[in-house]
C-alpha positions as CSV (number, residue, x, y, z in Angstrom):
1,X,3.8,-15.4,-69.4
2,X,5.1,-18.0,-71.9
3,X,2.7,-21.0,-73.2
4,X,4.7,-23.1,-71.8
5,X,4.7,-21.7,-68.0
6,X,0.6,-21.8,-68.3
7,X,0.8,-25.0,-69.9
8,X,2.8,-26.6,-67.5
9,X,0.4,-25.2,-64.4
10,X,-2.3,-26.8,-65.9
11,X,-1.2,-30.4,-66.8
12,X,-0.7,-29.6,-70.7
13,X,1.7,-29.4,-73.0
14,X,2.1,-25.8,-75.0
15,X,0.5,-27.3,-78.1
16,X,-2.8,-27.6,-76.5
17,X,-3.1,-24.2,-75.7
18,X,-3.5,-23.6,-79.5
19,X,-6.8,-25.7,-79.8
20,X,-7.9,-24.2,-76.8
21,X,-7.3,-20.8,-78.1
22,X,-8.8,-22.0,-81.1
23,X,-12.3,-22.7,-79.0
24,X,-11.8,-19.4,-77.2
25,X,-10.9,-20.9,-74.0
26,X,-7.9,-18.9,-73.7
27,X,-6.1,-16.0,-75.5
28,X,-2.9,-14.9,-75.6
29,X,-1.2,-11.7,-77.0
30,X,1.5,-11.7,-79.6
31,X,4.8,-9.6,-78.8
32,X,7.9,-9.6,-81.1
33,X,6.3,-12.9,-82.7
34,X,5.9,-14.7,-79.5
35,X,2.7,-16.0,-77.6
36,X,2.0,-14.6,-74.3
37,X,-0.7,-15.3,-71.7
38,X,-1.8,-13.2,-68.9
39,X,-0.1,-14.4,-65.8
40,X,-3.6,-13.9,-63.5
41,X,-4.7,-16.9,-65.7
42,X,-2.0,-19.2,-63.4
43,X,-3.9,-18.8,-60.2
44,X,-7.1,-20.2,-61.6
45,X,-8.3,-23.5,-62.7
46,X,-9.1,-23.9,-66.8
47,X,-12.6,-24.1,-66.6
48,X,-13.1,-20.8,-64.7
49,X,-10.4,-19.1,-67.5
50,X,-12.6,-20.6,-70.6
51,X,-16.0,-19.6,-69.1
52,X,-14.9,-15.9,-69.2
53,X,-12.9,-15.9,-72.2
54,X,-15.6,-17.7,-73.9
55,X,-18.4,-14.9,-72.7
56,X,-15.9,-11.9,-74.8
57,X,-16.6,-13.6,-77.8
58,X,-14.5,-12.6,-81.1
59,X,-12.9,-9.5,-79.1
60,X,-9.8,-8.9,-80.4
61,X,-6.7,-9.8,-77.8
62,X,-5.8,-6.5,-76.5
63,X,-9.7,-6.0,-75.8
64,X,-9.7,-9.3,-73.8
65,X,-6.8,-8.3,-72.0
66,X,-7.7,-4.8,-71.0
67,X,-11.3,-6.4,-69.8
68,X,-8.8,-9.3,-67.4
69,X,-6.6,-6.2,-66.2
70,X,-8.9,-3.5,-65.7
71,X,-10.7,-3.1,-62.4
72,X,-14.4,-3.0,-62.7
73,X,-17.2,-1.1,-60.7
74,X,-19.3,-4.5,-61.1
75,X,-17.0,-6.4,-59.4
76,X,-16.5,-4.4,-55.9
77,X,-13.5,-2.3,-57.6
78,X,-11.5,-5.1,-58.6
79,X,-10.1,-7.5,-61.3
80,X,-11.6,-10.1,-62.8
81,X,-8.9,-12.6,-61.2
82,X,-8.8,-10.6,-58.0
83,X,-12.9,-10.6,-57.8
84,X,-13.0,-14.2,-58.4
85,X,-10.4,-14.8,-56.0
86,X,-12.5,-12.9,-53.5
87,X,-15.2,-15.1,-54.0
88,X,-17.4,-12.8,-56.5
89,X,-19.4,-16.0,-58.4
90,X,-17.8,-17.0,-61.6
91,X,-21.7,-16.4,-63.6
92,X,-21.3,-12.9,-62.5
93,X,-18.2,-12.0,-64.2
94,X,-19.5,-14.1,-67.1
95,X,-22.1,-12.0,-67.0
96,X,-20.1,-8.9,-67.2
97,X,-17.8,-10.5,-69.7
98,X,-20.8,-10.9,-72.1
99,X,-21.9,-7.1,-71.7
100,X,-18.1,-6.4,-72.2
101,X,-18.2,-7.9,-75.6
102,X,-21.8,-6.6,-77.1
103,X,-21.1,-3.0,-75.9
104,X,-17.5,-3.6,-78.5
105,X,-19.4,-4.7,-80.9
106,X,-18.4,-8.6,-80.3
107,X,-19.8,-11.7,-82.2
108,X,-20.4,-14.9,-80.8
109,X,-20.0,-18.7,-82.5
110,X,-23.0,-20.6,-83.0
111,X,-24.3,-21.8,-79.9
112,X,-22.7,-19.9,-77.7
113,X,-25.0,-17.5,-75.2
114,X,-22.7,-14.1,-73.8
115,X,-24.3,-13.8,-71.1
């Protein structure tokens, strides 16, 4: 979806998605020279989106993407927005998010713990 869309859902305006992305809070992958971010991100508060996106470290968009579209054996079978909607505890797919990222070779800003 457009920045603007997930800005808007969340109270922002679209230049604030930058710093955020910045941080690694959010991500969002570039087609024909245009920002897009994954629509499961609308159906889920900010802080939930930046604790997972924070936990894949420097991964590389596509690599975030495929870990928020993929279904996963550690959570039950499903999505990481479809597990969390179900009620699977945001510190587990943190967790999983953190594996994600060391097993591709991620790196992670000072201070920042994967897992």
């Amino acid at each position: 979806m457009p920045g603007e869309q997930l800005a808007r859902a969340w109270g922002l305006t679209r230049q604030a998605l930058a710093p955020a992305a910045d941080r690694g809070e959010v991500f969002a992958v570039k087609v024909s020279n245009r920002l897009y971010y994954p629509s499961s991100f609308l159906g889920m508060d900010r802080e939930t989106v930046a604790t997972v996106c924070r936990a894949l470290g420097d991964l590389g968009s596509s690599e975030k993407l495929m870990f928020w579209l993929r279904d996963h054996g550690a959570l039950a079978g499903k999505s990481v927005a479809a597990a969390l909607e179900a009620g699977i505890p945001v510190a587990r797919v943190k967790r999983l998010a953190g594996a994600w990222a060391r097993e591709r070779g991620a790196r992670f800003g000072a201070g920042h713990a994967a897992a």
